[in-house]
C-alpha positions as a Python dict, from the first residue, in 0.01 Angstrom:
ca = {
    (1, 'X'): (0, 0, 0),
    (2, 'X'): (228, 310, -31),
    (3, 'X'): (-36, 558, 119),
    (4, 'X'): (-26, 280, 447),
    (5, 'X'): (334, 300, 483),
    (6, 'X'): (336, 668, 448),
    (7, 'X'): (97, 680, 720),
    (8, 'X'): (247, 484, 942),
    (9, 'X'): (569, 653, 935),
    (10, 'X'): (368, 979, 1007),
    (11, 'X'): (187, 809, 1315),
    (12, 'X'): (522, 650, 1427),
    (13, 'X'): (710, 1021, 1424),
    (14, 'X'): (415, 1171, 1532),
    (15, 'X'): (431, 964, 1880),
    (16, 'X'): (779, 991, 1913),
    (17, 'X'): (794, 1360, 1903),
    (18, 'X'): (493, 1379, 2190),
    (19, 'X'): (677, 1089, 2382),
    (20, 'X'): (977, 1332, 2402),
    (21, 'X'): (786, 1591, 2488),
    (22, 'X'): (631, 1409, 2817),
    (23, 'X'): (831, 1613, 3040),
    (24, 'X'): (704, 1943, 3233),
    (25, 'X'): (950, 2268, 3252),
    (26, 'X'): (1001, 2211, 3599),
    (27, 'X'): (1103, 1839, 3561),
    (28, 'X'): (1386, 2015, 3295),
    (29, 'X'): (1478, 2335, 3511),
    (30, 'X'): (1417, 2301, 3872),
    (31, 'X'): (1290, 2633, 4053),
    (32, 'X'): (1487, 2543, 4349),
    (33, 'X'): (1856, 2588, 4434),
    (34, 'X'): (2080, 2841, 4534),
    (35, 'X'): (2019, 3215, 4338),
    (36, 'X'): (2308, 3385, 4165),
    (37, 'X'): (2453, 3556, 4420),
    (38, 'X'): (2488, 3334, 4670),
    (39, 'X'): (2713, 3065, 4391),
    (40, 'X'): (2874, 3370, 4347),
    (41, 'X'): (2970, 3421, 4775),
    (42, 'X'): (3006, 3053, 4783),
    (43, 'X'): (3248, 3083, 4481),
    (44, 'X'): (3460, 3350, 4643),
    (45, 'X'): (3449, 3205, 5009),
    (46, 'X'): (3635, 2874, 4848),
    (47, 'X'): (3898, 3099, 4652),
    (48, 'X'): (4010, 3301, 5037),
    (49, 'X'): (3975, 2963, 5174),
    (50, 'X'): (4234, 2801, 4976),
    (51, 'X'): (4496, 3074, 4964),
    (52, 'X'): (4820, 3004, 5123),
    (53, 'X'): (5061, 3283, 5248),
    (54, 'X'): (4767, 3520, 5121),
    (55, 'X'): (4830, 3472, 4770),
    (56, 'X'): (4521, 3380, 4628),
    (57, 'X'): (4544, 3028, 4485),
    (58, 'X'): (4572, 3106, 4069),
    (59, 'X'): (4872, 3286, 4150),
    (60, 'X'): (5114, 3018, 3987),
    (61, 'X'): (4943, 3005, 3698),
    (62, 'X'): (4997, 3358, 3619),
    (63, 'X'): (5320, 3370, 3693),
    (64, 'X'): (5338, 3021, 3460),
    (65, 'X'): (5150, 3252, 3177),
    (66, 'X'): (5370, 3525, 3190),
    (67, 'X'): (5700, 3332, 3126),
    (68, 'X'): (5771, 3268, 2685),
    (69, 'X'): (5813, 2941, 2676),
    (70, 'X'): (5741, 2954, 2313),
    (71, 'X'): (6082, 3119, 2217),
    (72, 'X'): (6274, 2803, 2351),
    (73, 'X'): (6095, 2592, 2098),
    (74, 'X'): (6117, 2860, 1784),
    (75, 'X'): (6282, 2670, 1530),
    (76, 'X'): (6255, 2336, 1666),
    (77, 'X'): (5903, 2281, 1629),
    (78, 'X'): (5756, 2260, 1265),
    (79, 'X'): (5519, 2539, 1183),
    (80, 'X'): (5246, 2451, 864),
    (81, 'X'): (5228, 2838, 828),
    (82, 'X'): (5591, 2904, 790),
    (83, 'X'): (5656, 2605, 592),
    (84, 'X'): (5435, 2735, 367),
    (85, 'X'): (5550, 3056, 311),
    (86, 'X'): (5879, 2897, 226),
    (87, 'X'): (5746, 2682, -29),
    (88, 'X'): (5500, 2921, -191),
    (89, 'X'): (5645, 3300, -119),
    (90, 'X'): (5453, 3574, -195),
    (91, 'X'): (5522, 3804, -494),
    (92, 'X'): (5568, 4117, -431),
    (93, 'X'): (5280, 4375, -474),
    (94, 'X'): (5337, 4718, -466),
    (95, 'X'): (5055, 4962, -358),
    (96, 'X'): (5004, 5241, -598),
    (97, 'X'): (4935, 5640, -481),
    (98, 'X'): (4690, 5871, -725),
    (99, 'X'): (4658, 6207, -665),
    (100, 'X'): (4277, 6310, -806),
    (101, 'X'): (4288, 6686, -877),
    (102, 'X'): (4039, 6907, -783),
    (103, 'X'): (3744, 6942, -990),
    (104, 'X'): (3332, 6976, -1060),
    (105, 'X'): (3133, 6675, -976),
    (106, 'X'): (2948, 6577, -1343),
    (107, 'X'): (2603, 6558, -1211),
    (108, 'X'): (2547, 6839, -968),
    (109, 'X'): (2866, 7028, -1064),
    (110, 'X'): (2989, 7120, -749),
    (111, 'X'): (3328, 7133, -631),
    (112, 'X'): (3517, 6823, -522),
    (113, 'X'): (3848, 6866, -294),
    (114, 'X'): (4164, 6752, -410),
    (115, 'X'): (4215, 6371, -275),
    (116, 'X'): (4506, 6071, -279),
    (117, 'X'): (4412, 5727, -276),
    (118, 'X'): (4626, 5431, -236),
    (119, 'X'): (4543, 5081, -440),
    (120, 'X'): (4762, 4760, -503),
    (121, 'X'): (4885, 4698, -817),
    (122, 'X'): (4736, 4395, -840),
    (123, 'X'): (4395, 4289, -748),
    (124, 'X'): (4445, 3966, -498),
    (125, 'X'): (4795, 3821, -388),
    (126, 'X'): (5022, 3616, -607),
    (127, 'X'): (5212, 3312, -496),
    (128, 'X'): (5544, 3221, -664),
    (129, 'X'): (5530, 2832, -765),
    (130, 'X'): (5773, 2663, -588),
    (131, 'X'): (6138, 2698, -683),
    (132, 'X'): (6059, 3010, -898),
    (133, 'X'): (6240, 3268, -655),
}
C-alpha cells in the first residue's frame, strides 16, 4: 500500500513538471521585436519630444533632489537609530598605539623595521545599560 502511494506521488510530480515544461523557447522569448538600439532612439526621440522651453523634461525633479528637505523635519521626526543611541550610549573605547622596536625575525633571523600599530582597548563595543551614564 505505501510503495503505491509513493508511486503515485512520483507519477503525479513527474507529469506536472513535463506539463510545465510544454512550452518551446520561442513561445517564452519571441525572436521578433525591435533590437536594442532602436528602444534606445525610440527612448530618446520621446525625451526631446516632451521638453518644454528646451529643458529636457526630468529637469524638476533635479532641481526637487537638490533642495534638503530633510533638515526641516530634523528633530521632529522620530529616528529608531538615534533613539537608540540615547537609550543605550556607547562606552567609550580608547584605541591603543605600540611602538614594536626593531629586531631579528626568530625563524630566519633577519631584520625587521621598526613599526607602530594601533588596537582598541577593548575587543568589540560596549553599551552602557540604560540610565548608567
Amino acid at each position: 500500500m505505501r510503495v503505491t502511494v509513493v508511486k503515485i506521488v512520483i507519477v503525479t510530480l513527474i507529469s506536472l513538471l513535463t506539463a510545465c515544461a510544454s512550452q518551446t523557447k520561442d513561445d517564452l522569448l519571441p525572436q521578433t521585436g525591435p533590437t536594442m538600439e532602436e528602444v534606445y532612439r525610440n527612448h530618446e526621440n520621446n525625451l526631446s519630444a516632451s521638453t518644454s522651453n528646451g529643458q529636457p523634461a526630468f529637469a524638476g525633479i533635479r532641481e526637487r533632489q537638490a533642495g534638503n528637505y530633510d533638515a526641516d523635519l530634523d528633530g521632529y521626526t522620530r529616528d529608531a537609530n538615534r533613539e537608540i543611541q540615547q537609550q543605550f550610549p556607547r562606552l567609550p573605547n580608547p584605541t591603543l598605539v605600540m611602538f614594536v622596536y626593531p629586531h631579528l625575525s626568530t625563524s630566519s633571523r633577519l631584520p625587521v623595521p621598526g613599526y607602530s600599530t594601533a588596537f582598541p582597548l577593548y575587543e568589540r563595543p560596549e553599551y552602557a545599560l540604560p540610565g548608567e551614564m
